[in-house]
C-alpha positions as CSV (number, residue, x, y, z in Angstrom):
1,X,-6.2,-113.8,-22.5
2,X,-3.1,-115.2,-21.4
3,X,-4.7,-118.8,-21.0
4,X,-5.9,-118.7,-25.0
5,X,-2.7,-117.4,-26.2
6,X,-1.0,-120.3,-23.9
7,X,-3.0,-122.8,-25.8
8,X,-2.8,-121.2,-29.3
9,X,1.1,-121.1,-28.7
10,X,0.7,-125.7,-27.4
11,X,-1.3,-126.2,-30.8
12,X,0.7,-124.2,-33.3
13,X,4.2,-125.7,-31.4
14,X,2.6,-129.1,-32.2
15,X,1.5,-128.3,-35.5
16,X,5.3,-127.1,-36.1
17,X,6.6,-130.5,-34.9
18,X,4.4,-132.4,-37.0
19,X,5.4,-130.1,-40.2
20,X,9.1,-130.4,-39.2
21,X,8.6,-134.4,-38.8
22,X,7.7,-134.1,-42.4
23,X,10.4,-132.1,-43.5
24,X,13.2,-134.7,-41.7
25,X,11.2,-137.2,-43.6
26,X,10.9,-135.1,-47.2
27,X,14.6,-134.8,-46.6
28,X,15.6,-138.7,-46.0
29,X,14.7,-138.9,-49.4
30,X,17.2,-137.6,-51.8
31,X,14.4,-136.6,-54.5
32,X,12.0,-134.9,-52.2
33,X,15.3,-133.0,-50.4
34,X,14.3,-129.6,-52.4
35,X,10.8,-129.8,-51.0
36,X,11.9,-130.7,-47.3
37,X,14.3,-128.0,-46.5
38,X,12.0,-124.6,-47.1
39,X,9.4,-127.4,-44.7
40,X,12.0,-127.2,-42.0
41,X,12.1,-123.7,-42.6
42,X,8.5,-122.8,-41.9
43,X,8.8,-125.5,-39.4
44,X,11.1,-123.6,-37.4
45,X,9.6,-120.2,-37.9
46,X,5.9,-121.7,-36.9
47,X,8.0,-122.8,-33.2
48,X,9.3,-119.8,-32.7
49,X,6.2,-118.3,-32.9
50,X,4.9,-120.9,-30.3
51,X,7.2,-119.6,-28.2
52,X,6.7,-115.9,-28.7
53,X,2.4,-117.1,-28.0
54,X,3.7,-119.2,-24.5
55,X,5.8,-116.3,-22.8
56,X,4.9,-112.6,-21.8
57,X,5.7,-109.5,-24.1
58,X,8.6,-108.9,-21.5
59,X,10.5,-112.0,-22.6
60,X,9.3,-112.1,-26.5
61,X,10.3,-108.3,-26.8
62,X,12.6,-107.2,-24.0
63,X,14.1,-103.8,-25.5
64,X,10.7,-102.8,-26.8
65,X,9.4,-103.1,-23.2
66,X,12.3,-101.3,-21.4
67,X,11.0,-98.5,-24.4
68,X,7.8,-98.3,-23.2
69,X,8.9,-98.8,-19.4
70,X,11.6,-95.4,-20.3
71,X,8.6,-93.4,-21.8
72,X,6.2,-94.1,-19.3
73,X,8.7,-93.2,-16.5
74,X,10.1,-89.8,-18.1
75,X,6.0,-88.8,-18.6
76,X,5.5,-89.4,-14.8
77,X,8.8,-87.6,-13.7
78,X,7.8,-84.7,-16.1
79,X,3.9,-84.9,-14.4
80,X,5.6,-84.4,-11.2
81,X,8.0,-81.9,-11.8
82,X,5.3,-79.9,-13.4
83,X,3.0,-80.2,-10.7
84,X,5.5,-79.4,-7.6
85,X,7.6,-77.4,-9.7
86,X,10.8,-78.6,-8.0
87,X,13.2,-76.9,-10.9
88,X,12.2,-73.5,-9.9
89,X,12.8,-74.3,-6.5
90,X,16.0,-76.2,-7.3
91,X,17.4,-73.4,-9.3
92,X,17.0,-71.2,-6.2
93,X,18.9,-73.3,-4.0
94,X,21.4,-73.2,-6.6
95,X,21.4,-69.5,-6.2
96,X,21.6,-69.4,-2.3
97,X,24.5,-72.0,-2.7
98,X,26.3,-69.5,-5.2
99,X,26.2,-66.9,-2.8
100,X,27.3,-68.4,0.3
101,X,30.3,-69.8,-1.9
102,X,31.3,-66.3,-2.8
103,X,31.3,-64.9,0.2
């Protein structure tokens, strides 16, 4: 999976250069300079996308992955803490520690 979006992201970043080639050249000429600048536009959107294709989710998106790193985290703390009920036994040490300070 990571090879074909590797090569979709080479082919669209060369199809971007070749449309923002056109653009520089739509825009040398005075007449054509409406046409050429939305070109550069897509041009530069189509790269970007290259780009977003070529590198993992982590770089492309970095705070939606330290989201989904967070969630999955608190779920597995939460698992754990259910499962070896460490709050009950935490709150009881609490307790002990409350008593031995009153004293």
């Amino acid at each position: 999976m990571r090879l074909v979006r590797g090569l979709l992201g080479a082919l669209l970043w060369i199809v971007a250069a070749l449309l923002g080639l056109v653009g520089i050249v739509l825009c040398v000429t005075i007449i054509l300079l409406p046409l050429g600048i939305p070109v550069l536009g897509i041009s530069s959107r189509l790269i970007t996308r290259a780009m977003q294709l070529m590198v993992p989710r982590a770089m492309s998106h970095p705070i939606d992955e330290t989201k989904k790193q967070a969630k999955k985290k608190t779920k597995k703390a939460k698992k754990k803490t259910k499962k070896s009920d460490v709050g009950s036994a935490a709150s009881d040490a609490a307790k002990k520690g409350r008593k031995v300070l009153h004293k």
